[in-house]
N, C-alpha and C positions, 0 to 999 in steps of 0.2 A: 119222211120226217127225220128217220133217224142219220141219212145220207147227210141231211142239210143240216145237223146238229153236231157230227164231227166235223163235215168241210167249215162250220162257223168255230169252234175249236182249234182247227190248224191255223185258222189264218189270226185269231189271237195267240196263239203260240209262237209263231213266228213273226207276230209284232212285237213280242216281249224279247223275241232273240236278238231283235237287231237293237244294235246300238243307236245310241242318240249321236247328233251332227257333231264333229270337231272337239278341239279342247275345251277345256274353260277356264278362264282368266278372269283375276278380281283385282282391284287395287282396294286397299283398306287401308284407310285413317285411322292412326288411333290415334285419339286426344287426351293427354294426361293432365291433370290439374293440379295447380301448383302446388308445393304443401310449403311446409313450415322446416324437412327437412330437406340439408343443400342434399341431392342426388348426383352422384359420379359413378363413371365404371358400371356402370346400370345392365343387366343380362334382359334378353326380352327373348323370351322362346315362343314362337307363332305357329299354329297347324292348324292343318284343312284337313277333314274327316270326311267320308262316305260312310254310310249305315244306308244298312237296306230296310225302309218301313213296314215290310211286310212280314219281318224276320224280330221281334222284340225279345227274344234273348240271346241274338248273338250281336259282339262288342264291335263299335265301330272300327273302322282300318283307315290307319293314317296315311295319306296319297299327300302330301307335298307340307316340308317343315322348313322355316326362316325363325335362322339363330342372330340375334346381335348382341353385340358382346362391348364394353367398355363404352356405352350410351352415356353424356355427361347433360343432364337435364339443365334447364332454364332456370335462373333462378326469381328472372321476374315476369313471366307469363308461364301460362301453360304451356304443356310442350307437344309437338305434333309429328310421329313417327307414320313414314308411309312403308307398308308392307304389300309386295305381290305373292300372289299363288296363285298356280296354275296346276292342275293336272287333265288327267281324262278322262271326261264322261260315259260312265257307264248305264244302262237301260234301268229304269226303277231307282235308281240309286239315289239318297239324300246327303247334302252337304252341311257343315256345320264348319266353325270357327272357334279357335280357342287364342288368347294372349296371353299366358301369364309371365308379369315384369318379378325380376328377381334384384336384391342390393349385390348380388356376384351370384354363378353358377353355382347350386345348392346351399344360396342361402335363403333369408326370410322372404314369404313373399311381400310384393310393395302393392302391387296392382293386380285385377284382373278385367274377364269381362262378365258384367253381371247380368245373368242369363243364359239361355241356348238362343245364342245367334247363328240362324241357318242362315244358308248362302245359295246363289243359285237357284231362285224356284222361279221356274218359266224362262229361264234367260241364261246365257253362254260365258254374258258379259258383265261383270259387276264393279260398280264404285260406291261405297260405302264409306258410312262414318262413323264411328266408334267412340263413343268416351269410355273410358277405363274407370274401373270403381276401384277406392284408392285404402288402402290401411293402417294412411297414416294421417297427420290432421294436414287440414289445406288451408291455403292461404288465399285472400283475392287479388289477382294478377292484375297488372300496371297497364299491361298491354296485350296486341294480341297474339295469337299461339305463334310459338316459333320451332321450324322445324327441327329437330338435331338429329335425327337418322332415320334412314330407312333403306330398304334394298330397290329401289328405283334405277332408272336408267340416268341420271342426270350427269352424270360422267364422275360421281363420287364414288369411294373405294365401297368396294360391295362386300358385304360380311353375311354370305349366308349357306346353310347345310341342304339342300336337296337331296332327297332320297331318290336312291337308284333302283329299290325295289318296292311291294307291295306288303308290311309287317302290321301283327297287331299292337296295341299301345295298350299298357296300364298305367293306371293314376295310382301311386303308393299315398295315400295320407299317412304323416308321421307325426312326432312335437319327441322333442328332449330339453333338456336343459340349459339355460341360455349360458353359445360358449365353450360348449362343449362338443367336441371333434367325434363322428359317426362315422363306421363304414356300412355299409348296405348291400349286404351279400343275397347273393341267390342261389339254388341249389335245388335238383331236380332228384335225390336221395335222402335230403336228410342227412348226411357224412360228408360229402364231397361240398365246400363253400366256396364260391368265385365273389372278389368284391366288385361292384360294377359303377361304383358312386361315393363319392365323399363327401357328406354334410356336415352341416353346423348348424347345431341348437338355435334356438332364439326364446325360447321358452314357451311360445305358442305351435297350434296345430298349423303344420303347413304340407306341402305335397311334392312331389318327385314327377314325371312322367318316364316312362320307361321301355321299350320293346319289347315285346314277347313272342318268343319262338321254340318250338319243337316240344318235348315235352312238358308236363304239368310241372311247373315250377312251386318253389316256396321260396318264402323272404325271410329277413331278419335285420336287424340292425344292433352292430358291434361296437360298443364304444373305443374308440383308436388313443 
């Protein structure tokens, strides 16, 4: 009995060792809804997370990031951004999605997505669709969604950051005063401060995403 109770132990062990089949690849829609303000120059930061569910206190790891940059919205329908990501599948592992739209790089945010939107469960391949929940007032559109970016193969200029390795991610939430200029330093003593980000106020709470590596870091936020 006891022979037959480690040989049924190894061979679950070494089904958790092996990897699962091939990459995986998503196309995701997001659908933005019209508002009432004209939208130009729009930042949209996209990331695909793995977290392991068996592990609930350690932070997920970000495996594939799409940045677009100078996004000029619709101003008479909704608008319809396609995003790919792909990374590789690891054994156990869960996927998750994030969007958050910015009015420029470290400013207010405009959109996000409302919820935890997993990705990938039972499948390699995914196509999804997204509405973005919006913070600012919407308007009812004329017509239907019109695309105006996304990192797609359609032979249009592609605007996006791939990560070349495997790093943790932190969400800073912050709010200062609307307007007024931040820098956002980090510093692993307490004495020594690196700025790693410059924002702007808007007078509400909004948030940062940021890398984290090597030792226990600490934040702060500098008025510039």
């Amino acid at each position: 009995m006891k022979t037959k109770t480690l040989l049924l132990a190894s061979v679950l062990l070494s089904g958790l060792a092996k990897p699962m089949a091939g990459p995986v690849e998503a196309d995701v829609h997001l659908t933005y809804p019209l508002t009432v303000k004209k939208l130009e120059n729009i930042y949209i930061d996209a990331r695909l997370y793995e977290y392991d569910p068996w592990l609930a206190d350690v932070s997920a790891t970000l495996v594939d990031h799409v940045v677009l940059e100078d996004v000029d919205f619709s101003t008479t329908a909704d608008s319809l951004v396609d995003i790919h990501f792909s990374a590789k599948r690891k054994a156990r592992m869960k996927y998750y999605i994030t969007a958050r739209t910015y009015s420029k790089k470290g400013g207010p945010l405009y959109f996000f997505i409302d919820g935890f939107q997993k990705i990938f469960e039972h499948k390699d391949d995914e196509e999804i669709d997204v509405r973005m929940k919006s913070k600012l007032a919407a308007k009812k559109p004329k017509g239907d969604p019109e695309k105006v970016g996304g990192n797609d193969d359609d032979g249009g200029e592609e605007n996006s950051g791939k990560i070349t390795g495997i790093h943790r991610a932190v969400e800073i939430e912050w709010d200062g005063t609307d307007g007024a200029e931040f820098a956002l330093q980090k510093s692993n003593d307490l004495k020594n401060w690196e700025t790693v980000e410059s924002l702007s106020g808007n007078g509400e709470t909004t948030s940062v995403f940021l890398r984290v590596s090597g030792h226990t870091q600490f934040w702060r936020l500098q008025p510039e």
